[in-house]
ROPA-151751 format. One record per residue: x, y negated, z of N, C-alpha, C in turn; residue in three letters. Coordinates in pm, whole numbers, padded with zeros to 5 digits, always signed. Example, Ala and Ser with C-alpha at 12.3 -4.5 7.8 and 13.67 -1.06 7.14 Angstrom:
+01319+00569+00780+01230+00450+00780+01320+00330+00780ALA;+01285+00225+00708+01367+00106+00714+01290-00003+00787SER;
This chain:
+05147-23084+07222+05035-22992+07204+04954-23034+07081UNK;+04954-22921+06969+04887-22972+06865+04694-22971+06890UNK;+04669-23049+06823+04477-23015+06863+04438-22965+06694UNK;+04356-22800+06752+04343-22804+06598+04172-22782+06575UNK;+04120-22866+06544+03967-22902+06461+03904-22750+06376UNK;+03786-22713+06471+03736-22574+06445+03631-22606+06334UNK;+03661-22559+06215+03536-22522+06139+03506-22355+06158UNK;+03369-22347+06209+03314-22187+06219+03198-22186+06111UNK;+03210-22063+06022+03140-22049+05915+02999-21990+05895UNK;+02922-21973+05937+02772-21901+05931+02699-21925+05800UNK;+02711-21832+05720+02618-21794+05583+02648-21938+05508UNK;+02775-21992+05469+02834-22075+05381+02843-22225+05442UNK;+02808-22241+05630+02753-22428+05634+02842-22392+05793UNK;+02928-22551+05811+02948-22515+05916+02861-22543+06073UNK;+02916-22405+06146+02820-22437+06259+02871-22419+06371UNK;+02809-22414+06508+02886-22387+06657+02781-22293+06701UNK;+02884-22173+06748+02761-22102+06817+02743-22086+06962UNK;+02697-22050+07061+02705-22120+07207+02764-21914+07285UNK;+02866-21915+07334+02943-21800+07385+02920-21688+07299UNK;+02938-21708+07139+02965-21635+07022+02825-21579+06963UNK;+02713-21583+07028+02564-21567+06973+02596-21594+06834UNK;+02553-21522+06761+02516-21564+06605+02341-21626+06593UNK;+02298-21573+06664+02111-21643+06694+02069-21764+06772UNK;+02224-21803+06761+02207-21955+06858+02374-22033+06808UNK;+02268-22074+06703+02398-22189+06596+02344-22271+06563UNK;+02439-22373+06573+02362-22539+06511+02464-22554+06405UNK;+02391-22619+06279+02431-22590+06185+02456-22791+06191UNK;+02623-22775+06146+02658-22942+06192+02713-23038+06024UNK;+02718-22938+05942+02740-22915+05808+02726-22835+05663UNK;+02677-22897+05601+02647-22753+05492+02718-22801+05409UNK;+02828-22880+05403+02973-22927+05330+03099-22886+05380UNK;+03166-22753+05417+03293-22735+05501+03398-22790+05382UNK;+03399-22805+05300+03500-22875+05249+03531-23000+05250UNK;+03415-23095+05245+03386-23225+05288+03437-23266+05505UNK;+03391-23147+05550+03436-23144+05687+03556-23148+05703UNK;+03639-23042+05639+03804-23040+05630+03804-23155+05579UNK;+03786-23237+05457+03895-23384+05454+03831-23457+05576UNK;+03699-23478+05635+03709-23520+05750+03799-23561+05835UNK;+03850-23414+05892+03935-23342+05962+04046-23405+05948UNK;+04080-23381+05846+04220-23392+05771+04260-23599+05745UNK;+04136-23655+05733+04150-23770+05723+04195-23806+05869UNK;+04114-23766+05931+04143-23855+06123+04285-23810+06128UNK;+04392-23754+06049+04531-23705+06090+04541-23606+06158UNK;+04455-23495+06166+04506-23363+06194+04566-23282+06186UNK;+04688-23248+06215+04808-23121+06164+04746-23022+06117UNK;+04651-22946+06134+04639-22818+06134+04494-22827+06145UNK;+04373-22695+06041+04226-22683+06055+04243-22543+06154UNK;+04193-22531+06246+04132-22391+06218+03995-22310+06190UNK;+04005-22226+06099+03882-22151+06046+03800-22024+06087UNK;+03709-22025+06110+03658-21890+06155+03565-21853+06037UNK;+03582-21753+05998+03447-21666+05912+03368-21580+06026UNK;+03263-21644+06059+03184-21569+06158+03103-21437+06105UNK;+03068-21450+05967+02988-21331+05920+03102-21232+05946UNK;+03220-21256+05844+03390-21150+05851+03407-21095+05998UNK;+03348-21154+06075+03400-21132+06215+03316-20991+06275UNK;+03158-21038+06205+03082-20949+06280+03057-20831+06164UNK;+03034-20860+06065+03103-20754+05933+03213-20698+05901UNK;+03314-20694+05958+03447-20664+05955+03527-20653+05797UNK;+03435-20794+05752+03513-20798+05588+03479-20963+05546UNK;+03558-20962+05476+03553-21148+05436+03446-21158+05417UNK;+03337-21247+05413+03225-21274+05356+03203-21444+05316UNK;+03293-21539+05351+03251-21659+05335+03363-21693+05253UNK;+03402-21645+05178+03525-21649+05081+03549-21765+04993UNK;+03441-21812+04958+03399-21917+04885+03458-22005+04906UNK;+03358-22042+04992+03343-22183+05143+03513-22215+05199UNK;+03583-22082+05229+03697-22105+05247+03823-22149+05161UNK;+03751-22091+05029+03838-22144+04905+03859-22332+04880UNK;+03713-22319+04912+03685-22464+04916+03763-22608+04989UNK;+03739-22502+05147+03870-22552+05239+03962-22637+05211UNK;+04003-22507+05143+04155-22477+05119+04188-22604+05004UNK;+04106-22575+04895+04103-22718+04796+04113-22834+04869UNK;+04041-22837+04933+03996-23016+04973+04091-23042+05056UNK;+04205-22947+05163+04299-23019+05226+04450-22987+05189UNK;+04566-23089+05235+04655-23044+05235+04737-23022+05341UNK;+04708-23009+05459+04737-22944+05580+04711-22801+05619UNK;+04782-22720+05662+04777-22618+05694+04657-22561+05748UNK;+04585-22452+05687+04478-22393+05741+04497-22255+05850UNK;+04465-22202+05976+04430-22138+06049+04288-22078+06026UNK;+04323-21899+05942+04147-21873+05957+04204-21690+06029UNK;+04077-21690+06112+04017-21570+06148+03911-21516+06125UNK;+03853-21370+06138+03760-21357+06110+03708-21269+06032UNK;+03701-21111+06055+03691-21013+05922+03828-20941+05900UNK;+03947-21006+05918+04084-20936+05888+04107-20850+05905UNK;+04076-20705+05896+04124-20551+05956+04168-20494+05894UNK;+04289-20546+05776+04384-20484+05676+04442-20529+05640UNK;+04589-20475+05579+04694-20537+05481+04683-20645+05414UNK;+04619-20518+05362+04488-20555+05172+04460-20745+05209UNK;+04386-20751+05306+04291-20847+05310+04376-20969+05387UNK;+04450-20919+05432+04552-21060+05499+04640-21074+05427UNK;+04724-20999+05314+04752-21044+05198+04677-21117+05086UNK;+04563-21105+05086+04466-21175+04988+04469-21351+05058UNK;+04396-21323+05212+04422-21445+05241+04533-21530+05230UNK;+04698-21494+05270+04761-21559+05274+04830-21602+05130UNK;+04796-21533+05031+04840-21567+04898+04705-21666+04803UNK;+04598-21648+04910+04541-21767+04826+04507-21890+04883UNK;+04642-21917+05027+04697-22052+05021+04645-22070+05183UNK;+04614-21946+05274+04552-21975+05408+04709-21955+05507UNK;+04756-22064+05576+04901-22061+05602+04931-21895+05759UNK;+04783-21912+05799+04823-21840+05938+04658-21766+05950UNK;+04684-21615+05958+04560-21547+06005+04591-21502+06132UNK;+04475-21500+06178+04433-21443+06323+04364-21317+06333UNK;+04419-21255+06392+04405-21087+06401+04358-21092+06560UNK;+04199-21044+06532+04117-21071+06693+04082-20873+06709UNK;+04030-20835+06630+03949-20711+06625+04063-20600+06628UNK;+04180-20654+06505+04249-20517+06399+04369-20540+06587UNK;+04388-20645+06656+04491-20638+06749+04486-20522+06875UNK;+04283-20497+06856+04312-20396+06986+04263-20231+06942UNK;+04237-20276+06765+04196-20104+06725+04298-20038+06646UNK;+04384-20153+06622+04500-20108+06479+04579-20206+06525UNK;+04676-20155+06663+04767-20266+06653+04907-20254+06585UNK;+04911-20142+06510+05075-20085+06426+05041-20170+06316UNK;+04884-20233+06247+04890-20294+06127+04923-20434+06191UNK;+04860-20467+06312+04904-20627+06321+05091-20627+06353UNK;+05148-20526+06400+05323-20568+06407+05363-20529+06248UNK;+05294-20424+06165+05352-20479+06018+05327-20595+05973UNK;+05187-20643+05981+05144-20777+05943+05254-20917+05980UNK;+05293-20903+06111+05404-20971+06129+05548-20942+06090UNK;+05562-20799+06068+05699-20805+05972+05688-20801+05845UNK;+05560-20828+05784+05574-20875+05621+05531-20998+05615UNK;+05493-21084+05721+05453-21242+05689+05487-21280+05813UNK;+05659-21315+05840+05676-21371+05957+05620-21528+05993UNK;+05603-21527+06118+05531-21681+06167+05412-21699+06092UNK;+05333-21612+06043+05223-21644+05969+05090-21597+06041UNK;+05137-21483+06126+05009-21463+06213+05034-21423+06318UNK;+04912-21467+06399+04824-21480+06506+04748-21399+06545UNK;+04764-21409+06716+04673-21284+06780+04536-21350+06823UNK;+04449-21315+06800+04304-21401+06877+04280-21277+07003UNK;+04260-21383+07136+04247-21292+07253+04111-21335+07310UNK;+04015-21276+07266+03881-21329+07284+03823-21258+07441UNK;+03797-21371+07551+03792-21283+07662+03695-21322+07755UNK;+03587-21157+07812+03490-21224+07891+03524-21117+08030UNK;+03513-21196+08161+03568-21170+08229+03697-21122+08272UNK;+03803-21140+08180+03890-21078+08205+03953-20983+08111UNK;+03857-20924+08023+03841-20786+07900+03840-20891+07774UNK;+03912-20773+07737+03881-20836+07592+03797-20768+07499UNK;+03740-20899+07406+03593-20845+07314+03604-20845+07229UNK;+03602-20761+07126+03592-20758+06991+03499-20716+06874UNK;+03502-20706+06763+03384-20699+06687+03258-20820+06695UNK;+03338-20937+06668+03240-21034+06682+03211-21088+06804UNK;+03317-21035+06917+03268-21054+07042+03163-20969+07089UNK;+03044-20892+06977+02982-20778+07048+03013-20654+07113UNK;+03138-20597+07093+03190-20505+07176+03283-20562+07318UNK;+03263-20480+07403+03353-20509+07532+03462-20447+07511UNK;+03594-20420+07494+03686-20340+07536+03708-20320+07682UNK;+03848-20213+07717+03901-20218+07871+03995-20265+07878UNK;+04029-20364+07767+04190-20399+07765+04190-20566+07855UNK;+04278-20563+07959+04300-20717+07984+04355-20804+07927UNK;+04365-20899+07903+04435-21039+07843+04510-21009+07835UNK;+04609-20969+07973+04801-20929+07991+04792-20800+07911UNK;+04666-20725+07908+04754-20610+07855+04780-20617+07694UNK;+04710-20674+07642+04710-20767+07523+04781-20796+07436UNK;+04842-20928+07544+04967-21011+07529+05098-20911+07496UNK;+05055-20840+07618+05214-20794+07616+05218-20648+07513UNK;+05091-20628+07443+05167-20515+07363+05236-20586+07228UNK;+05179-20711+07228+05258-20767+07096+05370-20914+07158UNK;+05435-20869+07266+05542-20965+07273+05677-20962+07219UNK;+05696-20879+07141+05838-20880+07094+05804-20834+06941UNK;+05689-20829+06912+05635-20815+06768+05655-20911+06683UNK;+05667-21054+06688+05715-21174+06593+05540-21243+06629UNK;+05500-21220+06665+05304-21288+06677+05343-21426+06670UNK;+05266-21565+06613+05350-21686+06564+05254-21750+06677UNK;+05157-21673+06756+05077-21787+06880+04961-21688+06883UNK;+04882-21720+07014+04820-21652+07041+04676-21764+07097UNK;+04569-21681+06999+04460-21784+06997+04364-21722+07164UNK;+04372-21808+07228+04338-21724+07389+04157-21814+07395UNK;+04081-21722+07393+03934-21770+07384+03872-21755+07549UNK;+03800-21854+07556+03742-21808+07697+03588-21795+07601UNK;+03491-21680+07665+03445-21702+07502+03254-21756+07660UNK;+03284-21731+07760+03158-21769+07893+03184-21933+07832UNK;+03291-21984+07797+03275-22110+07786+03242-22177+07663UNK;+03271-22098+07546+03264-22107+07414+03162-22199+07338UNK;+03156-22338+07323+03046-22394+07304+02927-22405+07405UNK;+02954-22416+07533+02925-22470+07633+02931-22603+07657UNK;+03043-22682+07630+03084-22768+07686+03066-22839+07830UNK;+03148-22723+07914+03147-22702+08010+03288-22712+08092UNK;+03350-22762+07972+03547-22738+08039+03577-22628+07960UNK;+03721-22678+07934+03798-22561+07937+03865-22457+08013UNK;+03895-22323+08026+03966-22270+08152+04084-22278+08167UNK;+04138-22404+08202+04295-22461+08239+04384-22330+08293UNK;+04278-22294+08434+04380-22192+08503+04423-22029+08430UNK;+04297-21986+08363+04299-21879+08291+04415-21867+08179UNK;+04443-21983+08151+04480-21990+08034+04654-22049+07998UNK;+04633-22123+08127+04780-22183+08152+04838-21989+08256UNK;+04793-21972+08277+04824-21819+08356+04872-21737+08271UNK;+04774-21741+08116+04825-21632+08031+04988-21691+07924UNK;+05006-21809+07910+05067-21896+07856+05170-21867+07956UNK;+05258-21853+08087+05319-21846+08160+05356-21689+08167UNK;+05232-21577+08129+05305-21462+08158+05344-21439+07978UNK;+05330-21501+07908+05379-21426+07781+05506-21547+07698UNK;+05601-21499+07607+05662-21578+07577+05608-21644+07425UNK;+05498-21556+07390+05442-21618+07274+05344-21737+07279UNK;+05356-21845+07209+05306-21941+07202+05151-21968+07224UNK;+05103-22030+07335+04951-21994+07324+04835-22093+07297UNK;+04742-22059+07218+04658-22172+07183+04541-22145+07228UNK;+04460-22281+07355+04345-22271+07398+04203-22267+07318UNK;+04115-22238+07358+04023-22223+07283+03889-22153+07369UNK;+03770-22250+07381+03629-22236+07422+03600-22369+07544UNK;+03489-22418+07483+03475-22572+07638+03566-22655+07661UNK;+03622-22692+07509+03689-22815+07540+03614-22920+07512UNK;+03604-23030+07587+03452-23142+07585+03519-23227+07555UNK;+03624-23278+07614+03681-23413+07690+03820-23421+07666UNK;+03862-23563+07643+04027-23588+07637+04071-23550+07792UNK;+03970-23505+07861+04067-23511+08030+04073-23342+08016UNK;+04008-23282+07902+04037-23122+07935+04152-23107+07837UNK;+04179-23179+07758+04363-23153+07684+04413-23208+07766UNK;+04401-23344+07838+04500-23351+07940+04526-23261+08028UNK;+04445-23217+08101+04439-23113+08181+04545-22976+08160UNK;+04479-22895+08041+04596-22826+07985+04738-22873+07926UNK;+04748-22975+07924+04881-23025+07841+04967-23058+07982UNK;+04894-23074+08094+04978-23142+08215+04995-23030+08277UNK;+04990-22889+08248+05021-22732+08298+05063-22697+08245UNK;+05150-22762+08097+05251-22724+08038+05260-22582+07981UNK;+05379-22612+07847+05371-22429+07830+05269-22350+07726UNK;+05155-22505+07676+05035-22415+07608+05080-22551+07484UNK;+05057-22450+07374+05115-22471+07240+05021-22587+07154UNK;+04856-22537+07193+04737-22574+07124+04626-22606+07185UNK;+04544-22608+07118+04394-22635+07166+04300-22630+07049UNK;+04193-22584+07044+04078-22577+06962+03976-22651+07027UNK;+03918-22710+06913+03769-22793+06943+03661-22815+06856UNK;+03566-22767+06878+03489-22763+06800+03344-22864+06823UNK;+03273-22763+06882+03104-22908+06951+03145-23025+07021UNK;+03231-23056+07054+03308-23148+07126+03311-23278+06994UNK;+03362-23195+06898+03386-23301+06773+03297-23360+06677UNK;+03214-23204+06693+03089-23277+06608+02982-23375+06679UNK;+02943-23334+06798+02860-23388+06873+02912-23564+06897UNK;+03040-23528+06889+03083-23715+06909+03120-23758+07111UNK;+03168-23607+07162+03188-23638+07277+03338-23644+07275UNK;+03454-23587+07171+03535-23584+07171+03600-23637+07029UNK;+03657-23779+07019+03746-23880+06877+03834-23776+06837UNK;+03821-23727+06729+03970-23677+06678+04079-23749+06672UNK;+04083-23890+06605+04182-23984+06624+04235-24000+06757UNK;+04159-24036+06802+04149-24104+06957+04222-23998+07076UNK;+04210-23831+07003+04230-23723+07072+04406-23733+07043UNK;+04420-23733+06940+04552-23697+06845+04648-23810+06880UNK;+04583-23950+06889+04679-24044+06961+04693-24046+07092UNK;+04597-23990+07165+04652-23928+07334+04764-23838+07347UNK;+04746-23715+07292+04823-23626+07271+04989-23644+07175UNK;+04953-23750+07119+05108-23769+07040+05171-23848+07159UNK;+05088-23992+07206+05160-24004+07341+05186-23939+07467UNK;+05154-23883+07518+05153-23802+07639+05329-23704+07563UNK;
């Protein structure tokens, strides 16, 4: 199970926001490029990125900051966030971002996310952002009626390279992760799935890693706050 280190972007600095609030962020960096070699120093496979403005604007906006990223590491970047076109997930992936996440364009335009995967195979990702059960989009401010499964399964034979599964009640909580929710959705789909919201603790990757079947994990306040070693995380997880 890879662990992949969340930088989330708010107006150029990185921050955590607590169950996707944009009016309740702690701002843990105003260096995200300096954060990625961080990241990237403790031996991390993989960053992942969120553009939170892109998310709730439905257009890149931290473009910069991400360029920056992208400079300062040489490990593969994961960004979401704003993506609701061709146009614009071609921009990203040609200026060096290895895998986008398609959270919004998956439940309003899902014929662009199965082209998206047949013109950049293994390159992107579904983000399944979910409160109670539904999935949310537009920043997490809209509710949809769509469930998790129903989700999953309209893009299971689409090429999707993993599926970013958010519990978003837990989202910077640090409160746990939802093992059962999540190892549930990881079991009904054959696409690869990566956890994500209230991961605190090396006993909540254990937790999911010992239910097998789940690809990833995201962490974010966990890392900055200093309740969760990246090293310390990454050498559990390489042993186990």
């Amino acid at each position: 199970m890879i662990l992949y280190p969340a930088i989330d972007l708010k107006d150029g600095a990185c921050v955590r926001l607590r169950r996707g609030a944009m009016e309740d962020a702690t701002v843990f960096n105003d260096d995200p490029g300096a954060q990625a070699r961080q990241f990237a120093d403790a031996g991390c496979e993989w960053i992942h990125v969120v553009d939170l403005n892109g998310a709730f604007q439905g257009k890149p906006v931290n473009a910069a900051v991400v360029d920056a990223i992208l400079a300062a590491v040489d490990i593969p970047v994961q960004l979401g966030g704003g993506i609701r076109s061709l146009e614009v997930a071609e921009n990203w992936l040609s200026r060096g971002v290895r895998r986008i996440v398609l959270g919004t364009a998956a439940v309003k335009d899902p014929d662009m996310v199965i082209e998206a995967c047949r013109c950049w195979p293994d390159r992107v990702a579904v983000g399944i952002d979910a409160r109670g059960g539904f999935v949310a989009v537009e920043g997490w401010a809209e509710q949809s009626t769509l469930t998790v499964y129903d989700l999953a399964a309209r893009f299971e034979d689409a090429g999707v390279a993993a599926i970013v599964y958010t519990d978003i009640d837990r989202d910077g909580m640090m409160k746990g992760v939802n093992v059962d929710a999540t190892a549930d959705l990881a079991q009904a789909t054959s696409i690869p799935v990566i956890a994500s919201g209230g991961i605190a603790s090396l006993e909540d990757l254990s937790a999911l890693q010992a239910r097998g079947g789940i690809a990833g994990a995201i962490s974010g306040r966990a890392l900055y706050d200093g309740r969760l070693d990246l090293a310390d995380a990454i050498v559990a997880l390489k042993g186990a």
